[in-house]
Every structure is written in structure tokens, then in C-alpha cells.
N, CA, C and O atoms as a GROMACS GRO file, in nm:
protein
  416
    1UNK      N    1  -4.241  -2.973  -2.116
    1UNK     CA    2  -4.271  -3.007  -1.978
    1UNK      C    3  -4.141  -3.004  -1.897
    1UNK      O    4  -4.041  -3.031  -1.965
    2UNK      N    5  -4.120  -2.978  -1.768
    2UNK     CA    6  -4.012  -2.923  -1.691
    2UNK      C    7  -4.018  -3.025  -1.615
    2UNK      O    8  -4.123  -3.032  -1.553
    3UNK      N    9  -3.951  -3.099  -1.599
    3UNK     CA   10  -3.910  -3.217  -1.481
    3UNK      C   11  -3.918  -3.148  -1.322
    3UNK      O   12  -3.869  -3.037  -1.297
    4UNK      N   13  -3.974  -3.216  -1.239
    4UNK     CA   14  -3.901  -3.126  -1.098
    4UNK      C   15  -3.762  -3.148  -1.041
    4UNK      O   16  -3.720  -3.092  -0.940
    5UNK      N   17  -3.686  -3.245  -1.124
    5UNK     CA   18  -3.548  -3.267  -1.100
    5UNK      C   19  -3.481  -3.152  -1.204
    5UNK      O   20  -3.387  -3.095  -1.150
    6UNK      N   21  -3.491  -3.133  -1.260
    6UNK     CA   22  -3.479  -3.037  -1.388
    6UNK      C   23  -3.347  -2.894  -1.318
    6UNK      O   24  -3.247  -2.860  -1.381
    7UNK      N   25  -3.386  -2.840  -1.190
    7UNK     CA   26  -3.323  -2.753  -1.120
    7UNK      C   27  -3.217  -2.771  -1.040
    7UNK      O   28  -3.134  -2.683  -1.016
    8UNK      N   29  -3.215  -2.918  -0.983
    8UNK     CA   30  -3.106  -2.990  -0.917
    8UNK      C   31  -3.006  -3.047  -1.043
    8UNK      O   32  -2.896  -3.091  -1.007
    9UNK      N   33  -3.029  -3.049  -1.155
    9UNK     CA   34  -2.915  -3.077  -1.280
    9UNK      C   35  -2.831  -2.956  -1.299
    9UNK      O   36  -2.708  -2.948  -1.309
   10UNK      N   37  -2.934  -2.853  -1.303
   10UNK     CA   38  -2.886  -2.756  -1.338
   10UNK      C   39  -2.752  -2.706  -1.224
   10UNK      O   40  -2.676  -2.619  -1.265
   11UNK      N   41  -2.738  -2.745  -1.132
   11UNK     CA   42  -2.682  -2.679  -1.018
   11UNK      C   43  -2.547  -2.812  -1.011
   11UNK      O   44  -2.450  -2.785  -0.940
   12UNK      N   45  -2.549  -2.933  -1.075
   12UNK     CA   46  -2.506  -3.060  -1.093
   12UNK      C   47  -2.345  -2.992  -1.152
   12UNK      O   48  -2.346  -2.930  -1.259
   13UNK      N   49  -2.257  -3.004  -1.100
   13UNK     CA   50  -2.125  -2.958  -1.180
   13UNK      C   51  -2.041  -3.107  -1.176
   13UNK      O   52  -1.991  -3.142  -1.069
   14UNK      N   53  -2.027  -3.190  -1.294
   14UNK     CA   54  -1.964  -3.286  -1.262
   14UNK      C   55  -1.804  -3.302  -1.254
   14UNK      O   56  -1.741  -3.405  -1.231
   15UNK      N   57  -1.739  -3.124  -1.291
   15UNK     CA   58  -1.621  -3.148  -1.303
   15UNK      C   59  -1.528  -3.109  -1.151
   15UNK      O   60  -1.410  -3.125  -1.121
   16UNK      N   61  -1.610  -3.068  -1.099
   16UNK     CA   62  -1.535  -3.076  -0.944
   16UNK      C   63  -1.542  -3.206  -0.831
   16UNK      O   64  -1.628  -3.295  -0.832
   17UNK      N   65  -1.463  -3.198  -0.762
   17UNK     CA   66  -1.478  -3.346  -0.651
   17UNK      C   67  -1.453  -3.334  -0.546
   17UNK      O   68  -1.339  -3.315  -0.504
   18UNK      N   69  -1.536  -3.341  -0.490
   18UNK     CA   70  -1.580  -3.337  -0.372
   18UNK      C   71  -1.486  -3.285  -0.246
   18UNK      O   72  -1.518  -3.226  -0.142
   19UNK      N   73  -1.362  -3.328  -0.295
   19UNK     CA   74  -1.226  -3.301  -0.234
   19UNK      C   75  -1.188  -3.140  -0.232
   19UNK      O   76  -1.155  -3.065  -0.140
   20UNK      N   77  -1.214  -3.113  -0.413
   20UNK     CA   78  -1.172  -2.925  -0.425
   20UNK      C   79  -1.253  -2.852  -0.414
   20UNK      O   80  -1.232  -2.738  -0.456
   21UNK      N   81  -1.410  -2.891  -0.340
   21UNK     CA   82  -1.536  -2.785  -0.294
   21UNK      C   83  -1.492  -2.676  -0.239
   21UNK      O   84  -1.457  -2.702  -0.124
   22UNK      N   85  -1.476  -2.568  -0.265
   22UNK     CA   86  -1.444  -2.421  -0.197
   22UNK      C   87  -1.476  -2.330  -0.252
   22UNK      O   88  -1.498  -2.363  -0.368
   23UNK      N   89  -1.501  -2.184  -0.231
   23UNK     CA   90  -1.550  -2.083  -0.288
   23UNK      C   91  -1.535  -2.064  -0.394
   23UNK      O   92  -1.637  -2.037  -0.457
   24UNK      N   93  -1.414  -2.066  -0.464
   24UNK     CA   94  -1.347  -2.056  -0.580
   24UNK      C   95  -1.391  -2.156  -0.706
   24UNK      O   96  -1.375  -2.272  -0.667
   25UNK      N   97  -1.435  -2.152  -0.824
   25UNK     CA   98  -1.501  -2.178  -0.909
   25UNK      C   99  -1.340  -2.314  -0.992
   25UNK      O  100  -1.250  -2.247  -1.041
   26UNK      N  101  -1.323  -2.430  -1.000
   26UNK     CA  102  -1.234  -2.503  -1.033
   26UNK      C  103  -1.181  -2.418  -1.185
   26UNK      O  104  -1.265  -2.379  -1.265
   27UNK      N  105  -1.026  -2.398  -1.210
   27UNK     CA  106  -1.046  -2.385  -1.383
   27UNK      C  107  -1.017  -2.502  -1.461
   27UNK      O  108  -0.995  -2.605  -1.397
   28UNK      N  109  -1.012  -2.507  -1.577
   28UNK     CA  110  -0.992  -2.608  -1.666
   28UNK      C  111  -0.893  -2.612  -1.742
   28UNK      O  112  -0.874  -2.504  -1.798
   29UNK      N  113  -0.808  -2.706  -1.773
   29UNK     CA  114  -0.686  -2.705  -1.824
   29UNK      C  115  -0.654  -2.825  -1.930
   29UNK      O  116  -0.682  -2.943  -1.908
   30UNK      N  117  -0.608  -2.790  -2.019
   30UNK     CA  118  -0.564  -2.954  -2.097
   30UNK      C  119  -0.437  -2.951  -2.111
   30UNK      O  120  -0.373  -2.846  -2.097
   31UNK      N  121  -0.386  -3.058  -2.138
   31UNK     CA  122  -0.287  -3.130  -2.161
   31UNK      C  123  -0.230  -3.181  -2.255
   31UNK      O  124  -0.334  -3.246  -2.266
   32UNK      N  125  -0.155  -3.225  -2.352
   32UNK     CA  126  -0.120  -3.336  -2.424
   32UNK      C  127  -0.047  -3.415  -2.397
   32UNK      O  128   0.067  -3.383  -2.361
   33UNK      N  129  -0.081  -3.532  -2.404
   33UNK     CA  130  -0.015  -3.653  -2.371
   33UNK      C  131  -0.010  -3.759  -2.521
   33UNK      O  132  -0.088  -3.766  -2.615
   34UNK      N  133   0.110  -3.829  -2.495
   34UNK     CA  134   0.135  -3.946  -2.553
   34UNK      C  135   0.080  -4.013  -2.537
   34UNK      O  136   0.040  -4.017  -2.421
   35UNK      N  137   0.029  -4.124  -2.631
   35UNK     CA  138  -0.096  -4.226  -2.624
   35UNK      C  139  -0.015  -4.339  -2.517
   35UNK      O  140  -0.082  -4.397  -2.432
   36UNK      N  141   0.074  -4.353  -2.524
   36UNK     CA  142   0.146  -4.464  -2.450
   36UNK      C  143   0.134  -4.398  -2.315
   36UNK      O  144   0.085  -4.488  -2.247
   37UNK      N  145   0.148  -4.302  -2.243
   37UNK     CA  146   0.170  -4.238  -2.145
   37UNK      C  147   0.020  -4.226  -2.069
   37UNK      O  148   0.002  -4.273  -1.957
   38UNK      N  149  -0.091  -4.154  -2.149
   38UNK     CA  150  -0.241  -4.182  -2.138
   38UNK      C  151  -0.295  -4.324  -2.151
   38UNK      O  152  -0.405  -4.363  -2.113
   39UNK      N  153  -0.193  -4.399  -2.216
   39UNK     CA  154  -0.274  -4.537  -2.159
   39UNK      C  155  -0.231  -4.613  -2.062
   39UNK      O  156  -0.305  -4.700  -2.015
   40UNK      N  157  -0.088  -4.589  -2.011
   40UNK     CA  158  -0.058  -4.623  -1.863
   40UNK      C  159  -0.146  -4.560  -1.748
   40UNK      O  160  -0.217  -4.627  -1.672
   41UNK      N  161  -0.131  -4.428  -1.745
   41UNK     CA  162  -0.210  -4.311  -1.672
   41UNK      C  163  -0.349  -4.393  -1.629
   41UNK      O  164  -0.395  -4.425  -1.519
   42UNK      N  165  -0.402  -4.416  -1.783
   42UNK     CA  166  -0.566  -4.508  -1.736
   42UNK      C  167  -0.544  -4.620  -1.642
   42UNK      O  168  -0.614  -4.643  -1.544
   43UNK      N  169  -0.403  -4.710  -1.698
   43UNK     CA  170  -0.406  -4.844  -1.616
   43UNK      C  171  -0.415  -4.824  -1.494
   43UNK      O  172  -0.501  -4.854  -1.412
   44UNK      N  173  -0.284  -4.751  -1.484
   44UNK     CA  174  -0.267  -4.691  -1.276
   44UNK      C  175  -0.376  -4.671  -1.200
   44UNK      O  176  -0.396  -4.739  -1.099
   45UNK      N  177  -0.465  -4.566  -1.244
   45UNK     CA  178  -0.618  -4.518  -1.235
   45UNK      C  179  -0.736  -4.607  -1.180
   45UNK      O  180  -0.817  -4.594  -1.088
   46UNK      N  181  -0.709  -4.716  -1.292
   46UNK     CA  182  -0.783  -4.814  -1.296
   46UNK      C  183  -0.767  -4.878  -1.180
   46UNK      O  184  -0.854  -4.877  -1.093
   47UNK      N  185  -0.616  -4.960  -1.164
   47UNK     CA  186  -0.569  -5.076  -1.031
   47UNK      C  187  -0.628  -4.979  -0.918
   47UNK      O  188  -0.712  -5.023  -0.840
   48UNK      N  189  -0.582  -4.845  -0.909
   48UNK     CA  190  -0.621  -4.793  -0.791
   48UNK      C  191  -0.748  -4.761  -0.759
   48UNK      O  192  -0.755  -4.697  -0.654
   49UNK      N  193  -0.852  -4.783  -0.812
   49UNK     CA  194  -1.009  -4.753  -0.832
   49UNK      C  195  -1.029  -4.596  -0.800
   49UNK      O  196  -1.083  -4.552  -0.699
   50UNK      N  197  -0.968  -4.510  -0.919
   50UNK     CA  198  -1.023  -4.421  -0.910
   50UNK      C  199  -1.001  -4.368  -1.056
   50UNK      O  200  -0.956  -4.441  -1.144
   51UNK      N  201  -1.039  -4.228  -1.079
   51UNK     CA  202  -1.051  -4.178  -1.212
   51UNK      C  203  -0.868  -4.131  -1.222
   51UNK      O  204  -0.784  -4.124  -1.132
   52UNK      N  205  -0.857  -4.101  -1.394
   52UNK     CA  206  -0.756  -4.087  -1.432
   52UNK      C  207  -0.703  -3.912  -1.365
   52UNK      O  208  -0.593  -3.869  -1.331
   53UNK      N  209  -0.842  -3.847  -1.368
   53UNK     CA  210  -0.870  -3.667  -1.291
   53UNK      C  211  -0.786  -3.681  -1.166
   53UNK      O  212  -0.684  -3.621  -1.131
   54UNK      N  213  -0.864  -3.785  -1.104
   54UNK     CA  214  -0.841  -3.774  -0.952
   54UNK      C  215  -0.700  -3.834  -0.911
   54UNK      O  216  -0.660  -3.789  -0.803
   55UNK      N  217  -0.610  -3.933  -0.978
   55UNK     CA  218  -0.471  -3.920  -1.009
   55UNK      C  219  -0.421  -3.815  -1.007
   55UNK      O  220  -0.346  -3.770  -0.920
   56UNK      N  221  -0.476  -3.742  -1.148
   56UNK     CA  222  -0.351  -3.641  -1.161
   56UNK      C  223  -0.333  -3.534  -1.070
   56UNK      O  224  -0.231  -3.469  -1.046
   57UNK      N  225  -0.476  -3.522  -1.013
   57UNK     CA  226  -0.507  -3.408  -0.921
   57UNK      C  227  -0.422  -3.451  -0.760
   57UNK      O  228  -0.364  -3.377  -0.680
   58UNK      N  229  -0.440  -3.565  -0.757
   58UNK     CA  230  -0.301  -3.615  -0.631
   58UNK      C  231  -0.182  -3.558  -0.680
   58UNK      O  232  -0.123  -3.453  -0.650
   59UNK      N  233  -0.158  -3.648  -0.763
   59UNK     CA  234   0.025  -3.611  -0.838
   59UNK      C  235   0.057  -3.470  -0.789
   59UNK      O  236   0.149  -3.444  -0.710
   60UNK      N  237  -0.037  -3.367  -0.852
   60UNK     CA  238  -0.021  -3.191  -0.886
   60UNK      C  239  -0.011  -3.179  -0.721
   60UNK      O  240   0.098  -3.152  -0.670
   61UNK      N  241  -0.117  -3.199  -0.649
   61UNK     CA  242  -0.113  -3.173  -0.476
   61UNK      C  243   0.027  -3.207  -0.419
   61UNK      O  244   0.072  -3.142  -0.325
   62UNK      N  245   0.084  -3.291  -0.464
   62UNK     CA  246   0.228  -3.395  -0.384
   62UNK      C  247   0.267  -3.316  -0.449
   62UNK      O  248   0.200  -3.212  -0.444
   63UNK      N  249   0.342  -3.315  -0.505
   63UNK     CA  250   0.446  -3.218  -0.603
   63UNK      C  251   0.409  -3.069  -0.512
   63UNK      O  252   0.450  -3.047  -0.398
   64UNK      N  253   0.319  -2.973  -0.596
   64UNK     CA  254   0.330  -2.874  -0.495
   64UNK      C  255   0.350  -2.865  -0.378
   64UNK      O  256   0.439  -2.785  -0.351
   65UNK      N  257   0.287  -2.932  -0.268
   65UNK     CA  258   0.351  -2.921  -0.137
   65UNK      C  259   0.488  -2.951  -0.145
   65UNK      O  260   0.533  -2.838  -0.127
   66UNK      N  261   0.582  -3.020  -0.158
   66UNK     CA  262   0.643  -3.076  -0.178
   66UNK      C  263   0.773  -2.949  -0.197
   66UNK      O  264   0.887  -2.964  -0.153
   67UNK      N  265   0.721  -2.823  -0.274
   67UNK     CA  266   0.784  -2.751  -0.331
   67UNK      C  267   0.773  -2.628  -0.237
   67UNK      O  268   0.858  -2.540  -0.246
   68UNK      N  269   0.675  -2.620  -0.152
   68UNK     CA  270   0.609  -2.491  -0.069
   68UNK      C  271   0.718  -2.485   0.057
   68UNK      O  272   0.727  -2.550   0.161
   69UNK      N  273   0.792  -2.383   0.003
   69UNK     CA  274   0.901  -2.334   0.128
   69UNK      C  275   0.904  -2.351   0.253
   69UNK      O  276   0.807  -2.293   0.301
   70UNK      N  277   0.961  -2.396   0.325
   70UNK     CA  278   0.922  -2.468   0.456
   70UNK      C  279   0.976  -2.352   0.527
   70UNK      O  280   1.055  -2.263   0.496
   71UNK      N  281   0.893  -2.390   0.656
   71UNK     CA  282   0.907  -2.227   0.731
   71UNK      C  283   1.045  -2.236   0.834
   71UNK      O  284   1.084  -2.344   0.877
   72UNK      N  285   1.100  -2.128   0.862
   72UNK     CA  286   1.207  -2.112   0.960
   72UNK      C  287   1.228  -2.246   1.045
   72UNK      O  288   1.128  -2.311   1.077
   73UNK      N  289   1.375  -2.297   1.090
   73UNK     CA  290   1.364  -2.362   1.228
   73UNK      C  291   1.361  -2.303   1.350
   73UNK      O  292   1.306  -2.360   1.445
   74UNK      N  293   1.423  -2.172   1.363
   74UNK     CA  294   1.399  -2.063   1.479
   74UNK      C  295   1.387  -1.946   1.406
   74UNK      O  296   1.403  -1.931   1.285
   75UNK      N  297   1.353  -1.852   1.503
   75UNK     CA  298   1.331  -1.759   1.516
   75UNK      C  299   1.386  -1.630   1.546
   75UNK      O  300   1.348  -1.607   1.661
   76UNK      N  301   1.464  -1.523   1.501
   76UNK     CA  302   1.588  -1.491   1.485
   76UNK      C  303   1.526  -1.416   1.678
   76UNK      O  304   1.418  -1.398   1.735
   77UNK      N  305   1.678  -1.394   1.711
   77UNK     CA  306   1.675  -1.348   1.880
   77UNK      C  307   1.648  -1.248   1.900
   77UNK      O  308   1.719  -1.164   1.843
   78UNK      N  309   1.561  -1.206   1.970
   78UNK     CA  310   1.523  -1.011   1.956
   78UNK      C  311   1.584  -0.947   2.085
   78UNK      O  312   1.555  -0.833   2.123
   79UNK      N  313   1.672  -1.034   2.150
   79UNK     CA  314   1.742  -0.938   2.225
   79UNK      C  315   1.944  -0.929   2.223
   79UNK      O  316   1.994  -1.038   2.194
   80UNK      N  317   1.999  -0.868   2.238
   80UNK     CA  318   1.935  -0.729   2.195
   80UNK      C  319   1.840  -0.705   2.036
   80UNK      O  320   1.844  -0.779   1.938
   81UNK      N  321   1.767  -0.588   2.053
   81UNK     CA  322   1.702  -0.542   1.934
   81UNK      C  323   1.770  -0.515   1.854
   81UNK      O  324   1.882  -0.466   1.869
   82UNK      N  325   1.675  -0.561   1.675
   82UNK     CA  326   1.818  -0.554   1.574
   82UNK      C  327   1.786  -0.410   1.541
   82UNK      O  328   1.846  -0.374   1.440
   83UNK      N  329   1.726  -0.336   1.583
   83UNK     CA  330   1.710  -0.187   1.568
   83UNK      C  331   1.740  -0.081   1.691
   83UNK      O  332   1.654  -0.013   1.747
   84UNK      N  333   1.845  -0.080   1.712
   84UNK     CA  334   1.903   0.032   1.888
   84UNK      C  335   1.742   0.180   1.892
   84UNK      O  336   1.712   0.283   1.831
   85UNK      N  337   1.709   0.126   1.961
   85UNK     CA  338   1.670   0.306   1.993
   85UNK      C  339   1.665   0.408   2.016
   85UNK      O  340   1.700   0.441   2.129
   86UNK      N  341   1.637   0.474   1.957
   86UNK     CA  342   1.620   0.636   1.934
   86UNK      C  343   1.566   0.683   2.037
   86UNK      O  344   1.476   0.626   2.100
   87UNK      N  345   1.633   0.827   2.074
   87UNK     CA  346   1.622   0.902   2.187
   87UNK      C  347   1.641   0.869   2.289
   87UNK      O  348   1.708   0.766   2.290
   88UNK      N  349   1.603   0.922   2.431
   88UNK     CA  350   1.588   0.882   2.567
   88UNK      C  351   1.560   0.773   2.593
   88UNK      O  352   1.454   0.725   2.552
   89UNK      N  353   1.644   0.704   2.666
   89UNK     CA  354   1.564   0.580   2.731
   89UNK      C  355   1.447   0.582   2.865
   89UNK      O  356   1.478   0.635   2.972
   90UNK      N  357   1.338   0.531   2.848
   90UNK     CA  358   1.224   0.557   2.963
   90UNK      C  359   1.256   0.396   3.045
   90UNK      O  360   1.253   0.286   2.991
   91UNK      N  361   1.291   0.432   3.214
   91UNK     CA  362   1.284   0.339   3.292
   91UNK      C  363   1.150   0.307   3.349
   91UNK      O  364   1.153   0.365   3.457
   92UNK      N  365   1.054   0.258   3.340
   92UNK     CA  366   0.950   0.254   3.408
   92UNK      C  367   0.877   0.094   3.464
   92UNK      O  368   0.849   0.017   3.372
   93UNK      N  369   0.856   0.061   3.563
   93UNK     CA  370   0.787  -0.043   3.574
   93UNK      C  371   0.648  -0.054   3.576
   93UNK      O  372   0.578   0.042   3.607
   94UNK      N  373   0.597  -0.177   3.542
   94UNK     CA  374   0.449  -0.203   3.532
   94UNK      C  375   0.378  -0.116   3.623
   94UNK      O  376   0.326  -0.009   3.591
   95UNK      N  377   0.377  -0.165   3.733
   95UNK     CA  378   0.328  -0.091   3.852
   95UNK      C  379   0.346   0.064   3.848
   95UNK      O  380   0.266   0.117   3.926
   96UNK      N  381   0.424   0.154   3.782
   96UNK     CA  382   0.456   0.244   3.775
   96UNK      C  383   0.372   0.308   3.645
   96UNK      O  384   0.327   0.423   3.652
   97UNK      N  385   0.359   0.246   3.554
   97UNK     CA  386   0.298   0.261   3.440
   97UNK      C  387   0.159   0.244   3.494
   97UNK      O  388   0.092   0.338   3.455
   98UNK      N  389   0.101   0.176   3.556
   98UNK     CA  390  -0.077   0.146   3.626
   98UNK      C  391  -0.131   0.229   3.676
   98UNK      O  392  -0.248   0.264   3.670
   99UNK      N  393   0.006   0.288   3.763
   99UNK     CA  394  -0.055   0.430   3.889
   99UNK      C  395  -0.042   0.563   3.763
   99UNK      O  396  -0.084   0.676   3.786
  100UNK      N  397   0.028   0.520   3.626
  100UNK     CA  398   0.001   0.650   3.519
  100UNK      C  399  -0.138   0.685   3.463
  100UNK      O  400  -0.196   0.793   3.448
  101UNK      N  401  -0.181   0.526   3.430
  101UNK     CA  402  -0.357   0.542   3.345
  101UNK      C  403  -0.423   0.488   3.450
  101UNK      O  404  -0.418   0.430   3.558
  102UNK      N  405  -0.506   0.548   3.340
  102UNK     CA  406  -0.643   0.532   3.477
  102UNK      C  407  -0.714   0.399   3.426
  102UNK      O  408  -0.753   0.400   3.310
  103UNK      N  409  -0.734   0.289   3.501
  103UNK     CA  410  -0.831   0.209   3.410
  103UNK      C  411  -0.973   0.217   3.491
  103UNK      O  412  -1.007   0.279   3.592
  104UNK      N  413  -1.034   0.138   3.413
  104UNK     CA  414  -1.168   0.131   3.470
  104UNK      C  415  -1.158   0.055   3.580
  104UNK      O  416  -1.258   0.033   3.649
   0.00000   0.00000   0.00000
């Protein structure tokens, strides 16, 4: 006999949280740890009311950002251009360039 909850289990993934929902399918990874080290890990976990997963999965987030190259403070000056140009130089102004194309 088939439950009618039976299809909503099936679709039930308990190893993702709610936090890393995105297209991308979570992978799985283990670890070894020292029993002394895994039983602090639990304590911390614990005081903070959450799982020992959802720790480590902070920790890994802080750390990487942490490490992600921070972008420029400026922006290098583009004048003059760091590339001189080639050939003729064209003088033209806007207005001069408007009366060239045709727009609609």
C-alpha cells in the first residue's frame, strides 16, 4: 500500500539547509577528526543551538570569504590611453557625427 505522503519523502533531502538551496546539487565530504576535537565541535554546536553541519558550514563560509581577493581601490587612469593610436587622428564632434547618420 502507497502512503499519499509517500512522494513528498521521496523529494525530502535531509542533507541540505535551507541556507545552501540553489541549483546545484550539495556534494558530500568526510573528514577525520580526533575524538577530543569532535567532542568539543558537538559542545560548541550544542551552546549555540545548532547542528555540528551547520557550524562547520559557517567556519568553511568565514574562512573562504575571508580569503576571496578583494577588488581594486581605484581604477587605473585611462587618460592618456595606455594604448597610443594607430593611424590618423579623426576630429569630429557629436553634432558633427549626428548630421553623419541618419537616425530615425
Amino acid at each position: 500500500m502507497k502512503w499519499p505522503w509517500s512522494s513528498w519523502f521521496a523529494r525530502l533531502d535531509l542533507f541540505t539547509s535551507p541556507v545552501h538551496t540553489n541549483s546545484m546539487k550539495p556534494l558530500r565530504t568526510s573528514i577525520d577528526l580526533p575524538r577530543d576535537l569532535h567532542r568539543r565541535l558537538r559542545g560548541v554546536a550544542a551552546r549555540r543551538g545548532c547542528s555540528a553541519r551547520q557550524l562547520i558550514l559557517r567556519s568553511i563560509e568565514r574562512l573562504v570569504a575571508e580569503e576571496e581577493p578583494a577588488l581594486p581601490e581605484r581604477r587605473l587612469p585611462l587618460s592618456p590611453p595606455l594604448i597610443p593610436p594607430a593611424g590618423r587622428r579623426i576630429d569630429l564632434t557629436n553634432d558633427q557625427i549626428y548630421d553623419l547618420i541618419a537616425l530615425p
